[in-house]
FISEFI-605740 format. One record per atom (N, C-alpha, C): residue in three letters; y, x, z. Coordinates in steps of 0.02 Angstrom, whole numbers, plus 50000, padded with zeros to 5 digits. Layout:
alaYXZ...
//
This chain:
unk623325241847228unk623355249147237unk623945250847282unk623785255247344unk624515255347405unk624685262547367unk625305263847393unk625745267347350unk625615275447360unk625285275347410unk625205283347415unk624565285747357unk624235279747345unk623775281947269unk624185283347233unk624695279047213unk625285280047149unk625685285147165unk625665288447220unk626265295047235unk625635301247222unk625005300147246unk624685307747240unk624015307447199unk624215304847147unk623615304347105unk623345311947081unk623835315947071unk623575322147031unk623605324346969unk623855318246925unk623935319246853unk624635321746824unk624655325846784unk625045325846743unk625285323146699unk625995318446699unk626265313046648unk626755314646637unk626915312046565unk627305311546511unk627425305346503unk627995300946515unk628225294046494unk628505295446417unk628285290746388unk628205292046305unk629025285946279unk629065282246314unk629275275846321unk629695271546369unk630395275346380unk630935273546424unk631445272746402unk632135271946452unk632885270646429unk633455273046474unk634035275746448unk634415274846473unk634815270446460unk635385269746507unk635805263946493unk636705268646500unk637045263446472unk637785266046469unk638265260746508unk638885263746506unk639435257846542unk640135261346543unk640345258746490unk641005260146454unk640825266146404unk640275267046380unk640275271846320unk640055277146365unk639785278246429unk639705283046453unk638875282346492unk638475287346512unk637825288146544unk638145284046587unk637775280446625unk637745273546671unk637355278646727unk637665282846761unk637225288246801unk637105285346864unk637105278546890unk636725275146927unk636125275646913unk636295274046871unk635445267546841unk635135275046828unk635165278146768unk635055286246781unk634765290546842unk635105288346892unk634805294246935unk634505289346972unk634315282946974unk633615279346994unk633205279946936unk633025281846895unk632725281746831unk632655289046859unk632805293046864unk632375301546902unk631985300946970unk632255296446997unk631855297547067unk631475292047059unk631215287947017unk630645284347012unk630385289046974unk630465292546934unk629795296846879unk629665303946942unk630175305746987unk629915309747046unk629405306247069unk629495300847103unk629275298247154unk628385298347134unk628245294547066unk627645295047020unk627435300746997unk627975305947008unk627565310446982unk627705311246906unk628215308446874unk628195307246796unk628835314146779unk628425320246762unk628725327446740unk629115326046682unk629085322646628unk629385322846564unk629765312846548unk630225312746537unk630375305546503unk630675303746433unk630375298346403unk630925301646338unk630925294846337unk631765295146308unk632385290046333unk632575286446245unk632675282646241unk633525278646214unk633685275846233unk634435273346212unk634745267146215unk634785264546174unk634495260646148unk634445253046104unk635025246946104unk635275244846055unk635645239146055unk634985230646041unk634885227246091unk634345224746099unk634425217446024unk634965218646002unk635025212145981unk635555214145926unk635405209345862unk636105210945803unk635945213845752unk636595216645758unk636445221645681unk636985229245701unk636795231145738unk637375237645753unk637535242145692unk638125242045707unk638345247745652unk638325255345667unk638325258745618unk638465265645607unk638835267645696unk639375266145700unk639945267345761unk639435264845821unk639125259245812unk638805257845870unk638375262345909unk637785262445860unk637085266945859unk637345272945873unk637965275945845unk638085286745864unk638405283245927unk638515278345955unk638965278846035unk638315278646056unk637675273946058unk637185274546107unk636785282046096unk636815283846036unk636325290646056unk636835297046087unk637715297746085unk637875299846131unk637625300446199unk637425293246222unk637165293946289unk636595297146311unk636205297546251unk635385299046260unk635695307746272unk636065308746223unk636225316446218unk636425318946286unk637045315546314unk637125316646386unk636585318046442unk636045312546422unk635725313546473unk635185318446447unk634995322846409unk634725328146389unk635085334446397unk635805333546398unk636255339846440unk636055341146531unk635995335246535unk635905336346614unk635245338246640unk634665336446596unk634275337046639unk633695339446571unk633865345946555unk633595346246491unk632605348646486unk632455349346547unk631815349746559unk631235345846589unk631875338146576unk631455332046606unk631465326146540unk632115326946509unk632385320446475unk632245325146396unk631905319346360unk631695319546290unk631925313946270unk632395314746213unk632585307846162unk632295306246113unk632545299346093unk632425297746026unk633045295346006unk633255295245937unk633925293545892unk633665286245874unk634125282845907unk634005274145904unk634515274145821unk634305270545761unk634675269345715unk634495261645693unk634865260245644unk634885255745626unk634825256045541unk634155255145512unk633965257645443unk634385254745386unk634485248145409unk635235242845373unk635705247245335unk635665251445376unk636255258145363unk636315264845347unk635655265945281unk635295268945270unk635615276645257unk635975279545229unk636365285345229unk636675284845307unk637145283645329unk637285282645399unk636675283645444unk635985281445434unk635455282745499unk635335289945464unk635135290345420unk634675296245413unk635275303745441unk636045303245429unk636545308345449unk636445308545515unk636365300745565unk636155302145629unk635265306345662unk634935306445612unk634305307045624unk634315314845619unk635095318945567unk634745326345553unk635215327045620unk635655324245637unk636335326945702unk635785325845769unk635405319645775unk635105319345857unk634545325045832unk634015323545778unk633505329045794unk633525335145792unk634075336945725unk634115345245705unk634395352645747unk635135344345763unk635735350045809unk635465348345896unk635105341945899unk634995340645975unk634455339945992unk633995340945959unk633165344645968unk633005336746008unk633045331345990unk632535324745997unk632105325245949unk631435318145981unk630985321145951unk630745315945911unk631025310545905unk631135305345861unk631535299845861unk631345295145827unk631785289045808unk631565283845839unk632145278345839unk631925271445900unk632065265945850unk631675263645832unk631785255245783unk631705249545834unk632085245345814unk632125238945844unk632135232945800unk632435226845788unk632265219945759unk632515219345707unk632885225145686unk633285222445614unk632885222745558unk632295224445542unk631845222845530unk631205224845525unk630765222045502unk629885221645512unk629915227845488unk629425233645530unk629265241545516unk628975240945454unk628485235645422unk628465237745349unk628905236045274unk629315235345308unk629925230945253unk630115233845233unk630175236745139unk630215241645101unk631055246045133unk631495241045146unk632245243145173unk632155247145217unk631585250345241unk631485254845304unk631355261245263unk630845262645217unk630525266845190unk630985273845175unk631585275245164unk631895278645170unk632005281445226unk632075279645266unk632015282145346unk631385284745371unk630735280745344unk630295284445390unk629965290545337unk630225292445267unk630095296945203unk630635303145259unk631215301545283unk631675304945315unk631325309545374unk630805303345408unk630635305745489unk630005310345457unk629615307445395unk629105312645393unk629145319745374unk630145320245341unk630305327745313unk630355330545385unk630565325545443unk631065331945509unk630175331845546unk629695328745537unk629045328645579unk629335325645653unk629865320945618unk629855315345689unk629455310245712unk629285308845749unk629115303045796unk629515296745781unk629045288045749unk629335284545752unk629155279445808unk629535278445849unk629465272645896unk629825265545888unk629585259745883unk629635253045876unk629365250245931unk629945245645943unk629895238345989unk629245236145950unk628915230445991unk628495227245946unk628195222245998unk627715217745961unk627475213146007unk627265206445966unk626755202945978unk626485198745930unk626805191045976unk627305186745968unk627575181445994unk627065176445960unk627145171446040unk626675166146036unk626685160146041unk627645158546038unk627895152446035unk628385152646024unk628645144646013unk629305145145954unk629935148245993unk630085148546055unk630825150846057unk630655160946063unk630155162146078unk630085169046056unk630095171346003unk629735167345934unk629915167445858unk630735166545844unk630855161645889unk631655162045848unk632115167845868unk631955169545947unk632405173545964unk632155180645930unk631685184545920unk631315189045888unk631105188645817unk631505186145751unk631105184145681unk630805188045642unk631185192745677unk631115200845630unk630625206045683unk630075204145729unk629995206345779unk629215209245752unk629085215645760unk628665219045720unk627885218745766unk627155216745715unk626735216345760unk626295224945743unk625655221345738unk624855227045733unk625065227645661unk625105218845630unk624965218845551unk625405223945519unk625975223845537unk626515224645503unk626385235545504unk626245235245581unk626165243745594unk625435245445546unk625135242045537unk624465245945472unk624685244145419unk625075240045398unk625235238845319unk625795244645313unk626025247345375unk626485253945336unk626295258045368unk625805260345398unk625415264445410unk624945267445350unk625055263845322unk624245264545251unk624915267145186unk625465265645198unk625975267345133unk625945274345151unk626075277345236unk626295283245254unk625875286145283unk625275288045257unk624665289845311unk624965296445360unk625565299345321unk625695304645364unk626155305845416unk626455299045417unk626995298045464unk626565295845534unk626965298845593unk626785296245671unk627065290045697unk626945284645703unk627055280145702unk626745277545785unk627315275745818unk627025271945885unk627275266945905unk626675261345921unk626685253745934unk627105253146011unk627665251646017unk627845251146088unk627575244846125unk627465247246183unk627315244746241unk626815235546233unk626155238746230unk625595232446232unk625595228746282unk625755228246328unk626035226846397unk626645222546398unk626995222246359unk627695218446351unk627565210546340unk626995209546332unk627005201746333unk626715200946264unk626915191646251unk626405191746208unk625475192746210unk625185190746137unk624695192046108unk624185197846116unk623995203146181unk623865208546174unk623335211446152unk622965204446126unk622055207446114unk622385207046028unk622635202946013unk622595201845945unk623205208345924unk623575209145954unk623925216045935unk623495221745924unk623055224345981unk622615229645961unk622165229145918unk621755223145904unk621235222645875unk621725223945784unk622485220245800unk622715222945713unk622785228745677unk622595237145745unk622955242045744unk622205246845709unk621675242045700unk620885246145693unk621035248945619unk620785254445612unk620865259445554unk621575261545509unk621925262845573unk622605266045568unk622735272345583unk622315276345596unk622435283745650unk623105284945673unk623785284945608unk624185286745640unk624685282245662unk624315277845694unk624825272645731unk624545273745819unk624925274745849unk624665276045918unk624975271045972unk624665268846014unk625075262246068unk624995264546116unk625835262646146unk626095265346232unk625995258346248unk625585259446323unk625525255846362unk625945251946420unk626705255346402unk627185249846434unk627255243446424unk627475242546472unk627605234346487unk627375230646563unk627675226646583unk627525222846636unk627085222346647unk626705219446591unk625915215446579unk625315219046598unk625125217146678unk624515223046683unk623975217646694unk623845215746644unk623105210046630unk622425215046652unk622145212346681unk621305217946697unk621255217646610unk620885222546606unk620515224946533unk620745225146501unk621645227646507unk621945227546448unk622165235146420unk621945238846452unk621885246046453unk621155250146406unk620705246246443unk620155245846433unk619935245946378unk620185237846314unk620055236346262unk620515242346233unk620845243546230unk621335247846193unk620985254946165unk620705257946232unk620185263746223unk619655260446182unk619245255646195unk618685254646172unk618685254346097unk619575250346076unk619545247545999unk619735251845943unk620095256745984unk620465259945948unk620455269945959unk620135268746028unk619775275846035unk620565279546098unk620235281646154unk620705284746191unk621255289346163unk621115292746110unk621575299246098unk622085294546058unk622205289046048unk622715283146033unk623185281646077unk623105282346143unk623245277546187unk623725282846231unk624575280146237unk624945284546266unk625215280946308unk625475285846364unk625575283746434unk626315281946415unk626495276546463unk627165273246458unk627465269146496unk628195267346526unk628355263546573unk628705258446559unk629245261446506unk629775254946480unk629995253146540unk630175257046617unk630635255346663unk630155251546695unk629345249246685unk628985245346734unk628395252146770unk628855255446823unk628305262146858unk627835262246883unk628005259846935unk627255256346966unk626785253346940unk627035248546920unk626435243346870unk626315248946837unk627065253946779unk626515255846721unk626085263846748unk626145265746814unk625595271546823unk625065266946839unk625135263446911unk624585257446933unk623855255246878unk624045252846816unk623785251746771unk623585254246740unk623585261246724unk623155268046712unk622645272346764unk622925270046828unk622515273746876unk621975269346887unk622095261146885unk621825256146904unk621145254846855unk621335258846798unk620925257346734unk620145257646742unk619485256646725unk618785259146714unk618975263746667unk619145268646673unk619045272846628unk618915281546686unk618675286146628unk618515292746676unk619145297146668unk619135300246713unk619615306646753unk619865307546664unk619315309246648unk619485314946573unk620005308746532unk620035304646540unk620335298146489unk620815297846509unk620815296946562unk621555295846615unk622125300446614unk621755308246604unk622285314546560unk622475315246519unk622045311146462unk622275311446399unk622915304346378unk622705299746424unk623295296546418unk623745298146432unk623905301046503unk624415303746542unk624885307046513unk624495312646483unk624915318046468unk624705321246397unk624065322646398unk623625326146339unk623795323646267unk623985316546252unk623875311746170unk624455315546181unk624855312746212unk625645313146174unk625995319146190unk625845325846219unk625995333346221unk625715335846135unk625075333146142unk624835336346063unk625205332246023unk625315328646016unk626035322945958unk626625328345957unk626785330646013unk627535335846024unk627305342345982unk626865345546016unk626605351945953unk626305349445889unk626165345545868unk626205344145817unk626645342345754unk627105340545762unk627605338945757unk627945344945791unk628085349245816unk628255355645794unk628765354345860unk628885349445917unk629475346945954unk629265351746018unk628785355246039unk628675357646098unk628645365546082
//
């Protein structure tokens, strides 16, 4: 696909599934203001950001320095940049004080989980009982690993299984599978996500396999399926435009699933 398809497609998008980055405790407004003029350049109207500690066990002090940054960059550019409050559930009074400060006083529109542990691991359940009082949005890393140094480096690394076994505890919580595209297992990830409604998968990630868009709609039904980059633009518009799918599908990924997630959740 040459790039003037990817510059004038026509659609309206919402990246569900991005980051900022920091450097010395502060917005990293390099990396930042290439992270705006690639979602210009695509065409991508809305982004919603964290910063994640990719690895560990962050503490309390850690996690409120990275969602500082998210906050920053929602001061600046408050009609482009949408957050999420990255916590660390380990730290269960401590996340949930960060969850009423980023969503209540700083109008994000949910929460960012990462490896500390498996999304259905009872040690979470307080947090996402938390996200279903504020009608937040939960977003998780995730990804089904398929050999041993990905198991070791990832142990706690959350798949499909893990998102319907607490999907079915919380039928009422919003729950989204990050980025199917990230590598890994991707047929056997979606095919784990069948009779979950409220688990929904962003299509970020590197990984633009033919028919991997495709199966996703087919298995799990389009109004599932949210648009996403995780910092891969090209590839991740490319791979939506590139899709067999019709005009009408292609909007609802874009923009349509995950705008109605925002009014619903009461965030728009």
């Amino acid at each position: 696909m040459d790039r003037d398809a990817l510059r004038n497609h026509g659609y309206r998008i919402i990246d569900c599934h991005n980051h900022v980055f920091d450097v010395s405790g502060k917005l990293n407004v390099e990396k930042y203001e290439r992270l705006l003029e690639a979602a210009c350049v695509l065409g991508i109207e809305k982004v919603c950001v964290s910063n994640p500690i990719t690895g560990g066990c962050p503490s309390p002090e850690e996690f409120k320095a990275k969602n500082d940054v998210v906050i920053e960059a929602m001061r600046r550019d408050p009609d482009k940049i949408l957050g999420y409050a990255y916590i660390n559930p380990g730290y269960a009074k401590e996340a949930m004080a960060e969850m009423e400060k980023c969503i209540n006083e700083y109008g994000m529109i949910g929460i960012k989980l990462y490896n500390q542990y498996h999304i259905s691991d009872p040690a979470i359940y307080q947090v996402i009982e938390k996200a279903i009082q504020m009608q937040a949005l939960i977003l998780s890393h995730a990804g089904k690993a398929m050999n041993p140094d990905s198991k070791r480096q990832q142990p706690f690394i959350s798949d499909g299984t893990h998102f319907a076994k607490v999907a079915r505890v919380y039928p009422e919580a919003t729950f989204i599978q990050g980025h199917i595209g990230g590598g890994g297992d991707w047929e056997w990830s979606i095919k784990a996500l069948r009779g979950v409604p409220n688990v929904y998968l962003d299509t970020s990630g590197s990984v633009v396999d033919d028919g991997m868009i495709e199966m996703a709609v087919k298995e799990l039904g389009v109004e599932r399926i949210l648009f996403a980059t995780d910092m891969t633009f090209e590839g991740g518009v490319g791979k939506i435009l590139g899709a067999q799918l019709t005009h009408e599908e292609k909007e609802l990924i874009f923009w349509d699933n995950f705008y109605s997630l925002l009014e619903k959740e009461g965030k728009r």
